[in-house]
C-alpha positions as CSV (number, residue, x, y, z in Angstrom):
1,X,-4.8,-1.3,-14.8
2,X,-5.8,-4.9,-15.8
3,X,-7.8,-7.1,-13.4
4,X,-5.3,-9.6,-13.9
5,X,-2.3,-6.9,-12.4
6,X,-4.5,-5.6,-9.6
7,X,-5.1,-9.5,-8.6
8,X,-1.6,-10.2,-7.8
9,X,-0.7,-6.6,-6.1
10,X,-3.6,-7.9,-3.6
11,X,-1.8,-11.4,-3.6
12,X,1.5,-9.7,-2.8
13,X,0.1,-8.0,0.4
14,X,-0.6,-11.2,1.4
15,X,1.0,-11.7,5.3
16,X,2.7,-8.6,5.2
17,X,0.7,-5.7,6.4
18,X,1.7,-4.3,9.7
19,X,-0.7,-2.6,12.7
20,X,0.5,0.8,11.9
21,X,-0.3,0.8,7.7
22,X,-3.5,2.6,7.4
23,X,-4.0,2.3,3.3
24,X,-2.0,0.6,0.7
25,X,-2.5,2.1,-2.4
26,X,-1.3,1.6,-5.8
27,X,-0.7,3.6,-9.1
28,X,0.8,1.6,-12.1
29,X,1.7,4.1,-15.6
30,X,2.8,1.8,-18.1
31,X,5.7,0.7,-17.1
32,X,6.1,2.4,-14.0
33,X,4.1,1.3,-10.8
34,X,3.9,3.0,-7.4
35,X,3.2,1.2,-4.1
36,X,2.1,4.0,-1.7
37,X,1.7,3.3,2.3
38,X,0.1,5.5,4.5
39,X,1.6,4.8,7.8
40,X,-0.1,6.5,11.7
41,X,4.0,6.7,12.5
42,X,7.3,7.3,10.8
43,X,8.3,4.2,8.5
44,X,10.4,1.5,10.5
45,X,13.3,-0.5,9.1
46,X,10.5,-3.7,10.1
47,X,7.9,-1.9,7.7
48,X,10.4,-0.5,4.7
49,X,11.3,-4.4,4.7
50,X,7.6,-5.5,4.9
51,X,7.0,-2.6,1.7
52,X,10.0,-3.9,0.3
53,X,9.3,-7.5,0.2
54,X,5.6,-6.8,-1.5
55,X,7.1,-4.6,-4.4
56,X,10.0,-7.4,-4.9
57,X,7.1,-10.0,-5.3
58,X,5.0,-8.2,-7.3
59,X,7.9,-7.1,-10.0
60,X,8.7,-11.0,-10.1
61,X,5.4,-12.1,-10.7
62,X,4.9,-9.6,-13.7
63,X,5.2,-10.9,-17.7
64,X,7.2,-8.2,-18.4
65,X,10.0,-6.0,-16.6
66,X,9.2,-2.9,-15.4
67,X,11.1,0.3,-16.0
68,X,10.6,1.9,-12.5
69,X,8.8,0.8,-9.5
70,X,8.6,3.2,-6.3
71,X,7.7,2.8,-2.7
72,X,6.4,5.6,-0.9
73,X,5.3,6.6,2.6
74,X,3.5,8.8,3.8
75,X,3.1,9.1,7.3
76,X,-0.5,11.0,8.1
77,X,-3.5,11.4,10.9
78,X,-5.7,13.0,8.0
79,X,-9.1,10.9,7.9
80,X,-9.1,8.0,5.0
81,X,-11.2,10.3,2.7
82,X,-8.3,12.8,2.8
83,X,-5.9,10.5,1.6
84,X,-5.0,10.4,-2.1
85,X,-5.7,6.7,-3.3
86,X,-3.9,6.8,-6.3
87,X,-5.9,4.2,-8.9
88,X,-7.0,1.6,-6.6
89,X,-6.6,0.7,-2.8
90,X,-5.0,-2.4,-1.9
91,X,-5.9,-2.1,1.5
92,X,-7.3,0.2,3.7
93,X,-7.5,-0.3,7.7
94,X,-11.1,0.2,10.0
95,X,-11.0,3.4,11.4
96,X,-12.9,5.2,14.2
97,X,-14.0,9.2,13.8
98,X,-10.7,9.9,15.9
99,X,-8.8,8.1,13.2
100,X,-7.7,5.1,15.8
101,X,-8.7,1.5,15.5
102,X,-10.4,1.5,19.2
103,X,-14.1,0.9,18.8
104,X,-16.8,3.6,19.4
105,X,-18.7,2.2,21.5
């Protein structure tokens, strides 16, 4: 993946990451990308929009069409370093050792 490509899937995420996505993570094969989101809960109709909305920008915002481009979630309490992260991470959420966003303190 180009520098170039992987700047604008981060530019797409822009505003539209919800509390519950723990990792964003991207694959692109040729002509066929992947967004995968790693959810703490079953996907919402709020969060497929959210997903849906990031791929729609990001196929628009391409030089060239794309033959296939796939959303996935996957919704998981396995630690981040259990996930698979495809070719890059787009984003990726603080977590504690319990896999929560509540501070150990």
């Amino acid at each position: 993946m180009d520098d170039k490509t992987l700047i604008w899937a981060h530019a797409c995420l822009n505003g539209e990451i919800t509390s519950g996505m723990r990792m964003v993570a991207l694959k692109v094969s040729g002509q066929h990308v992947t967004f995968r989101y790693y959810l703490d809960h079953e996907p919402t109709d709020f969060v497929r929009e959210r997903a849906e909305i990031v791929a729609v920008n990001f196929d628009a915002g391409l030089s060239s069409a794309l033959e296939k481009l796939e959303i996935e979630f996957v919704h998981s309490k396995e630690r981040m370093s259990k996930l698979e992260t495809l070719d890059t991470v787009l984003f990726c959420r603080w977590e504690n050792d319990l896999v929560g966003t509540t501070p150990d303190f």
